[in-house]
C-alpha positions as CSV (number, residue, x, y, z in Angstrom):
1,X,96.8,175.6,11.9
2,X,98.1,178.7,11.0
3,X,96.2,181.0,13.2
4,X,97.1,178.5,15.9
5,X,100.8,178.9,15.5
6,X,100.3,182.1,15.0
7,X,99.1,182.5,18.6
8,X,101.2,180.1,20.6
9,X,103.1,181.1,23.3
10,X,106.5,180.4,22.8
11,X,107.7,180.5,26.4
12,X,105.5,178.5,27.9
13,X,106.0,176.1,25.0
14,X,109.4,175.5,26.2
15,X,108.6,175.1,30.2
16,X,105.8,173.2,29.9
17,X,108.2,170.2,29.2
18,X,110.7,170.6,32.0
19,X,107.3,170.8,34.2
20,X,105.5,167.6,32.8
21,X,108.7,165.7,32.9
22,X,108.5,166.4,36.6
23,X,105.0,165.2,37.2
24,X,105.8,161.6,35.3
25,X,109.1,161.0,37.3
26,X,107.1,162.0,40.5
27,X,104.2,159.7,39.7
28,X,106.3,157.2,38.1
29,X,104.9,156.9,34.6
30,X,106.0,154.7,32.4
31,X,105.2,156.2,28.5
32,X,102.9,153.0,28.2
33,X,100.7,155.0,31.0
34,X,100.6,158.2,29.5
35,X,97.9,159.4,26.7
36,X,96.8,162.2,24.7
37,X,93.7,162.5,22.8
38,X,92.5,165.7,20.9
39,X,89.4,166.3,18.9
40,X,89.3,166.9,15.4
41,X,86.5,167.4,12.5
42,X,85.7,165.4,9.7
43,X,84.2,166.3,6.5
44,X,83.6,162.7,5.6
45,X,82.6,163.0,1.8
46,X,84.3,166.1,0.4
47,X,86.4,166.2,-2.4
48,X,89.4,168.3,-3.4
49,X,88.5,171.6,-4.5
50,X,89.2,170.7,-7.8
51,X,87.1,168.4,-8.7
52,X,83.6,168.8,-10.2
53,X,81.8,167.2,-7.7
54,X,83.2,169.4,-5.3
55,X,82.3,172.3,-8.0
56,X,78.5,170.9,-7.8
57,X,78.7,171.1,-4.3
58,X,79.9,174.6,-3.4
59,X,76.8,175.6,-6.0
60,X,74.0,174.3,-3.7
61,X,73.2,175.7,-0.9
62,X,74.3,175.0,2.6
63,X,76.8,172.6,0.6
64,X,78.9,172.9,4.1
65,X,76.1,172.0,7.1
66,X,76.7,169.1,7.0
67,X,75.4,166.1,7.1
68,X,79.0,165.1,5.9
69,X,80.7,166.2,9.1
70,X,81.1,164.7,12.3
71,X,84.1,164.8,15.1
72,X,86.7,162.4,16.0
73,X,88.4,162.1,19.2
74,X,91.8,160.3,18.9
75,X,94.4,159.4,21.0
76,X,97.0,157.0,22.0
77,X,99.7,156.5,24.7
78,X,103.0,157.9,24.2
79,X,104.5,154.9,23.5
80,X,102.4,154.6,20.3
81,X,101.0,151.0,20.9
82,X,97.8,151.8,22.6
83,X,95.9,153.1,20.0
84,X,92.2,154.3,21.8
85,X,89.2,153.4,20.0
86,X,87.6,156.3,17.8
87,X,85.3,158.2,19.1
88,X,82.5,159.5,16.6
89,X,80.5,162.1,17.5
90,X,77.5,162.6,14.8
91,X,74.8,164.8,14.6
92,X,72.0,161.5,14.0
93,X,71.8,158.7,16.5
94,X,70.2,156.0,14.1
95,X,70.9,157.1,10.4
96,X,69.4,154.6,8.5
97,X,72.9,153.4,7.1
98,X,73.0,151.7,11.0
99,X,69.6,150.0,10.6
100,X,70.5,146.0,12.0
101,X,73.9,146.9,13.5
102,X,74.6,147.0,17.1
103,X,76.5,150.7,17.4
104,X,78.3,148.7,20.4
105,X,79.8,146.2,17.7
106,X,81.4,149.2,15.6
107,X,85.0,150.1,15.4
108,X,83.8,153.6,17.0
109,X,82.6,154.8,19.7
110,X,79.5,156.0,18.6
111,X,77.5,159.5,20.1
112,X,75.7,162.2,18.7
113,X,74.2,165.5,19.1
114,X,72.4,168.1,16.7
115,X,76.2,169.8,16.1
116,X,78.0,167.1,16.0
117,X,79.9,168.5,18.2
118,X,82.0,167.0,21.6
119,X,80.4,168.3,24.4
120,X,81.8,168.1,27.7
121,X,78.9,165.4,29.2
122,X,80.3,163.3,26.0
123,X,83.5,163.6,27.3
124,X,83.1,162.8,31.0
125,X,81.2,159.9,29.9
126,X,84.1,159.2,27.2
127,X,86.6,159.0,30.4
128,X,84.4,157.1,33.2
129,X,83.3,154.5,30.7
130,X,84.8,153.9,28.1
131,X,89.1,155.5,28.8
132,X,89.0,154.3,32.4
133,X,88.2,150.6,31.7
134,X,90.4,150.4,28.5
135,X,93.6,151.6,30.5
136,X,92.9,149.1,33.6
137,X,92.2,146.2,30.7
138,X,95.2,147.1,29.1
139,X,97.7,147.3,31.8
140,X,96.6,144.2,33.6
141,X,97.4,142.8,30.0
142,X,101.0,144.3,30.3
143,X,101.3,143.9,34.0
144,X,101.8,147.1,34.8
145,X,100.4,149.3,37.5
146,X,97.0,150.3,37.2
147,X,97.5,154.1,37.0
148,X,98.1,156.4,33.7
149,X,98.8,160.1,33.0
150,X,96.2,161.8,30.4
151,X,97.1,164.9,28.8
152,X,94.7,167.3,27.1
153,X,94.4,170.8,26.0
154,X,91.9,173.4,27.1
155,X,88.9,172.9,25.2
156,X,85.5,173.9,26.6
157,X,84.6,170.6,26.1
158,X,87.2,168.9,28.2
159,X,85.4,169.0,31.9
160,X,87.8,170.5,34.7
161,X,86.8,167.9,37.1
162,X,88.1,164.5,35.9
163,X,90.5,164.2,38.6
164,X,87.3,163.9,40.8
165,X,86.1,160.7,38.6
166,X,89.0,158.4,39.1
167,X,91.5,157.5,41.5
168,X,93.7,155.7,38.9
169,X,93.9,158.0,36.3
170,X,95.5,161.7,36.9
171,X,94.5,164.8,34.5
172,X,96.8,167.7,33.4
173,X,95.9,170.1,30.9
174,X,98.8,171.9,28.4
175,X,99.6,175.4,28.6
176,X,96.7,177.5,27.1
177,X,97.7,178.7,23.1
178,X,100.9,176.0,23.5
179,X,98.5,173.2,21.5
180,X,100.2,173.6,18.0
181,X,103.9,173.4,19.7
182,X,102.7,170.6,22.0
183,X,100.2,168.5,21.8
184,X,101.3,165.1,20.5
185,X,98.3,164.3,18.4
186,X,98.9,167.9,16.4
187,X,102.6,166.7,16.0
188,X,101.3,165.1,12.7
189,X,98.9,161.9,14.0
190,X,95.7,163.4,13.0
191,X,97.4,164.7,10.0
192,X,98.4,161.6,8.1
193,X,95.4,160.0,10.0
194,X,93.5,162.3,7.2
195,X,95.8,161.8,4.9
196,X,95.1,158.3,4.9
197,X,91.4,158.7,5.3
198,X,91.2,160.3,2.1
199,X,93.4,158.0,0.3
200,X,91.2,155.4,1.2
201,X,88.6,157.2,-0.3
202,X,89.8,157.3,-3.2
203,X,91.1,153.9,-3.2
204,X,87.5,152.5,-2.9
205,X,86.0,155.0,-5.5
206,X,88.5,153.0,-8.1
207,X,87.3,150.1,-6.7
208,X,83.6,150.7,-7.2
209,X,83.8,152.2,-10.4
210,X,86.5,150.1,-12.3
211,X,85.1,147.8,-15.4
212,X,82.0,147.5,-17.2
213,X,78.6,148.7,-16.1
214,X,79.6,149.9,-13.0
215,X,78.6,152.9,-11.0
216,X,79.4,156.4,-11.8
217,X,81.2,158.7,-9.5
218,X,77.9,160.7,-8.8
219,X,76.8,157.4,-8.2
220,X,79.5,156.3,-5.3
221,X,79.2,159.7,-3.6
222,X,75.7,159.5,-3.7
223,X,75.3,156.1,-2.4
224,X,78.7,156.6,0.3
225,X,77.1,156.8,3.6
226,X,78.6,157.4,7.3
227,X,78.8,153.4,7.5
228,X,81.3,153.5,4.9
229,X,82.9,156.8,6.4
230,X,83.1,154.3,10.0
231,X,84.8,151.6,8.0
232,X,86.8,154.1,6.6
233,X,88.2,155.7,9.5
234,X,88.6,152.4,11.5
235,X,91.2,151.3,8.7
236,X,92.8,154.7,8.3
237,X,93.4,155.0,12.3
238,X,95.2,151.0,12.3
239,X,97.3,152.3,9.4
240,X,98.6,155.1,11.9
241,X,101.6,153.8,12.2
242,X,102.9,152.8,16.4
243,X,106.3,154.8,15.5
244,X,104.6,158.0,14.3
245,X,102.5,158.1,17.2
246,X,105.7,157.5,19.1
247,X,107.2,160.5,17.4
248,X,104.8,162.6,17.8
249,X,105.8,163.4,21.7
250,X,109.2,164.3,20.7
251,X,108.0,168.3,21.4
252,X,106.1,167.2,25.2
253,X,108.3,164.4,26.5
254,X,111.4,164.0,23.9
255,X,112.7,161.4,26.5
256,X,110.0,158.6,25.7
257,X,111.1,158.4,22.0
258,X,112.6,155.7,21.2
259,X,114.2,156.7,18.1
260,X,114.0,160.1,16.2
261,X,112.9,159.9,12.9
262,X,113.3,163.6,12.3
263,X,111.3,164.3,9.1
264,X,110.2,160.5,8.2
265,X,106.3,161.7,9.1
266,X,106.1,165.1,7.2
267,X,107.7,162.9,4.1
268,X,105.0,160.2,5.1
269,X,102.5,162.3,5.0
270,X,104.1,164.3,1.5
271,X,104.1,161.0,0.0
272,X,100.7,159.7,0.7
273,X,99.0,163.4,-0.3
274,X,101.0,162.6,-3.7
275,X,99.2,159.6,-3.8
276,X,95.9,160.8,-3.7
277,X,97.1,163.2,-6.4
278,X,97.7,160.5,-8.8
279,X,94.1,158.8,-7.3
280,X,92.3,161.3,-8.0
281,X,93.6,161.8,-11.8
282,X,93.1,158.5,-12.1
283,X,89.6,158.4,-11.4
284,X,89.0,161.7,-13.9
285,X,90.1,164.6,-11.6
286,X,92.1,165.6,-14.0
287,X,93.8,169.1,-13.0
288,X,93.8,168.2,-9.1
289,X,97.7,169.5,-7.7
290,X,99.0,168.8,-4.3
291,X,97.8,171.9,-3.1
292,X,94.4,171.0,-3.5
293,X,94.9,168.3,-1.2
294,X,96.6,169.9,1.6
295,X,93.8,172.6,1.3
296,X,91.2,169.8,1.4
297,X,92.5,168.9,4.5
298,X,93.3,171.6,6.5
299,X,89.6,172.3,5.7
300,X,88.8,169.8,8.1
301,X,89.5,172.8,11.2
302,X,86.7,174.6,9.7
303,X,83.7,175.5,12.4
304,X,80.1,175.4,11.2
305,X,79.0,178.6,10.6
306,X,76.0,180.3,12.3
307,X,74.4,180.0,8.9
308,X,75.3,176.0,8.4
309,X,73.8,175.2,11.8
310,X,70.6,177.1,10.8
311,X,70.6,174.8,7.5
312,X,71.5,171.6,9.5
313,X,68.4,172.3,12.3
314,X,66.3,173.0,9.3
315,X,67.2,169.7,7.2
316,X,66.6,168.4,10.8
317,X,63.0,169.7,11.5
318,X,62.0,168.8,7.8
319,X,62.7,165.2,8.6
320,X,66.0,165.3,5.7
321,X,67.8,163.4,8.4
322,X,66.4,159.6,8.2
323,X,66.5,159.1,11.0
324,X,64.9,155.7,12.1
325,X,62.4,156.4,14.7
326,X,64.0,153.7,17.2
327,X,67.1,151.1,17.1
328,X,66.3,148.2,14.7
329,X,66.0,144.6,15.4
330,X,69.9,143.7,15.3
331,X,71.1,141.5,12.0
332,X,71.5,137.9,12.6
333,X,74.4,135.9,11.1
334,X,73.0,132.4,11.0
335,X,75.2,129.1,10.3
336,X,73.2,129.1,7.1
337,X,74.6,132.3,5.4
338,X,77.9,131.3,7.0
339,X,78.1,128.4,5.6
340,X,77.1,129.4,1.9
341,X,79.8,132.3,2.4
342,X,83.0,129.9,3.5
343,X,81.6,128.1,0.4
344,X,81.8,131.1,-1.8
345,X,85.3,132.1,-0.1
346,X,86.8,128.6,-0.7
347,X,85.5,128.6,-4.5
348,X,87.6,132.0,-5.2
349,X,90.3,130.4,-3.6
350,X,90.3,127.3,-5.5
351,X,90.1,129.4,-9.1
352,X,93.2,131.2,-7.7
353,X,94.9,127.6,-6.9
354,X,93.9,126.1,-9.9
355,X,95.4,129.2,-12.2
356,X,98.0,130.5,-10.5
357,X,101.3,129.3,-11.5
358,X,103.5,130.3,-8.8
359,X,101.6,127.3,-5.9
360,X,104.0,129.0,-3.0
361,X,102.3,132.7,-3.5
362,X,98.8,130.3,-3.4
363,X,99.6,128.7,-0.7
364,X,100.3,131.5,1.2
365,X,97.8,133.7,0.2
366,X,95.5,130.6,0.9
367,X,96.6,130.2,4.3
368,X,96.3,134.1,4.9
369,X,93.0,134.2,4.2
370,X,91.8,131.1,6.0
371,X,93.7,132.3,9.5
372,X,91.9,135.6,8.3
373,X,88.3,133.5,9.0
374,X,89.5,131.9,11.9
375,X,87.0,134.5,13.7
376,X,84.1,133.5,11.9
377,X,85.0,130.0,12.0
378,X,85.1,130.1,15.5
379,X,81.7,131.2,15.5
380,X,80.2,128.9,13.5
381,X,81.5,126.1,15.4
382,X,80.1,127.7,18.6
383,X,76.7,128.4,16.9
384,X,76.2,124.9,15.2
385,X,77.1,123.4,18.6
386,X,74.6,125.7,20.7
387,X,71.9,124.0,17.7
388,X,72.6,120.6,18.3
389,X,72.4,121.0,22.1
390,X,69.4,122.9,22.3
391,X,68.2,120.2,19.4
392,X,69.4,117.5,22.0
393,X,67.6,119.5,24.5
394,X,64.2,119.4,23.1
395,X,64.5,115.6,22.4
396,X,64.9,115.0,26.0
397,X,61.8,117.6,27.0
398,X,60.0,115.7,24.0
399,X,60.7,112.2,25.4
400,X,59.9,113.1,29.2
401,X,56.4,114.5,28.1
402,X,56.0,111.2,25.8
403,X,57.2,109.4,29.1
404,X,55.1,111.5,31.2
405,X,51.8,111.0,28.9
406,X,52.5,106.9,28.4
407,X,52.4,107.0,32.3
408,X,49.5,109.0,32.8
409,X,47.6,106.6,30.0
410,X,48.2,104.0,31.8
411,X,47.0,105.0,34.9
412,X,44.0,105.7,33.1
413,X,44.1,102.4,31.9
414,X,44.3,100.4,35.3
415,X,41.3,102.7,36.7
416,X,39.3,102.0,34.1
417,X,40.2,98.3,34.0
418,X,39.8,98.3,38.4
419,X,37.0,99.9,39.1
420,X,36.7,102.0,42.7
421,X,34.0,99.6,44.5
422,X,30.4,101.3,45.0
423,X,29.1,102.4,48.5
């Protein structure tokens, strides 16, 4: 961040805004047709430098290559409530923490290379099939025109020729070295988006290794894997909050705001680092200060080295990935392990009813958590039904072929019984 400010260009930080404002009015843009995204790297299990795991770490070598990073591209629309779905890029296409789930059933978009890395054929296929589609869906929902305005920066990955690949969406690319001044999503989104990542992290480290017999920390960062990083970020990107996103264009398009909040995100995102400082004493850190938090995550900007992409296509070439050699045969979620689970669910909830002394927090909670199902219960429904008519559908096969053989007997019968006469 630092370097980046450090090189911005001022001046054309403050046309650049005069100039896009121009281009929406022209094209008549509404701020629920006009996006950002913006790439940004993950370091998915690290730990504030504080910390003696993070001490271990830094001791072995290639502790950085990472098999714990992986990019994110994020973006919304300026009005903050189109949030765009993750997209994940990874360096292994089936890690065996995937094995039996559908990668098109995740809450990311999930795509890989060696470098985890975007690279601009992920990208154009990120905007034909996956941005273009979304925007249409979305403003038929709103019934708005089917056009939109997407802004990015000047990344090599970002292909020059997407105006070419749509006739509903128009491209325009910020000022080079203006990205830090600019850019909505580096006005703070991706920031607390991290801020809440880690958080998380922490939250479920408690989790895991509260009470009795439970698992070590060594344990939970061992035993962490990238489908807990994907739930993990999926959560952290809904808890961006629609305002801050809104906010965020305050620098591009101050117009579409609808209400300045001035310093209400760089507090937010004070407050939840705070947080994680108490987390992380909590959990044993002891020692870990503020400043090891924000340093934890401005780490996240850090390139591979030459040296950690050497160590990553080694670990590669030495089978370290596990990798599974093809998809897996996807997970089925029969009516049977539903069933035993809603019973499960509505046990807790009954030892909560029958203990708790204040019945209108019950109730609620009760209800919460049964409109909470109402996903799964659809789908049991929908599954037991498909069972009984395909049940009702062999019985009617089973009773034509019983029909069919009776008659066929009795053919026989009646031959045998009437005898052709001889020549």
């Amino acid at each position: 961040m630092s370097s980046e400010a450090a090189s911005a260009d001022t001046d054309s930080a403050n046309k650049y805004p005069a100039e896009l404002k121009k281009i929406i009015d022209e094209g008549g843009y509404t701020p629920e047709q006009v996006y950002n995204v913006d790439e940004t790297g993950l370091f998915w299990k690290r730990m504030p430098a504080r910390t003696f795991i993070s001490t271990e770490e830094k001791s072995a070598p290639g502790f950085k290559a990472s098999k714990d990073r992986l990019t994110l591209l994020l973006g919304g629309s300026a009005s903050g409530d189109m949030k765009l779905k993750p997209l994940l890029v990874y360096h292994s296409e089936n890690p065996r923490a995937l094995k039996g789930y559908a990668k098109s059933n995740l809450p990311v978009i999930w795509r890989s290379n060696k470098k985890a890395w975007m690279t601009v054929t992920l990208f154009q296929d990120w905007f034909t099939n996956y941005f273009c589609p979304a925007v249409e869906r979305y403003n038929a929902r709103r019934n708005i025109s089917n056009k939109a305005l997407l802004l990015l920066d000047n990344a090599p990955s970002h292909p020059v020729n997407l105006n070419d690949l749509s006739d509903n969406v128009r491209v325009e690319y910020i000022p080079k070295y203006t990205t830090s001044l600019l850019q909505p999503m580096d006005q703070g989104v991706i920031a607390n988006f991290k801020a809440y990542y880690l958080r998380k992290t922490f939250l479920l480290l408690i989790k895991v290794i509260d009470g009795e017999d439970k698992p070590t920390i060594r344990d939970f960062r061992k035993k962490f894997n990238i489908l807990d990083a994907v739930d993990n970020i999926a959560e952290s990107w809904d808890e961006v909050k629609t305002s801050a996103i809104n906010d965020s264009w305050k620098n591009i398009w101050p117009e579409c705001v609808h209400e300045f909040h001035g310093f209400s995100q760089a507090e937010s995102l004070q407050q939840v680092q705070q947080d994680i400082v108490t987390l992380a004493n909590n959990v044993g850190f002891e020692g870990v200060i503020e400043n090891d938090v924000v340093e934890l995550l401005e780490s996240h900007r850090e390139d591979l080295t030459n040296e950690d992409l050497m160590m990553l296509e080694q670990e590669q070439a030495a089978g370290q990935e596990e990798d599974i050699e093809s998809p897996p045969t996807p997970l089925q979620l029969t009516t049977k392990d539903m069933s035993k689970a809603f019973a499960l669910i509505q046990e807790g909830l009954q030892i909560f009813a029958d203990n708790d002394p204040n019945r209108e927090r019950n109730i609620k909670i009760a209800r919460a958590v049964n409109n909470a199902l109402s996903s799964y219960t659809e789908l049991y429904k929908e599954k037991v039904r498909r069972k009984h008519q395909t049940t009702l559908d062999e019985l009617f096969i089973l009773r034509e072929k019983v029909k069919a053989d009776d008659d066929l007997q009795g053919r026989a019968e009646e031959s045998i019984a009437s005898p052709s006469p001889s020549k």
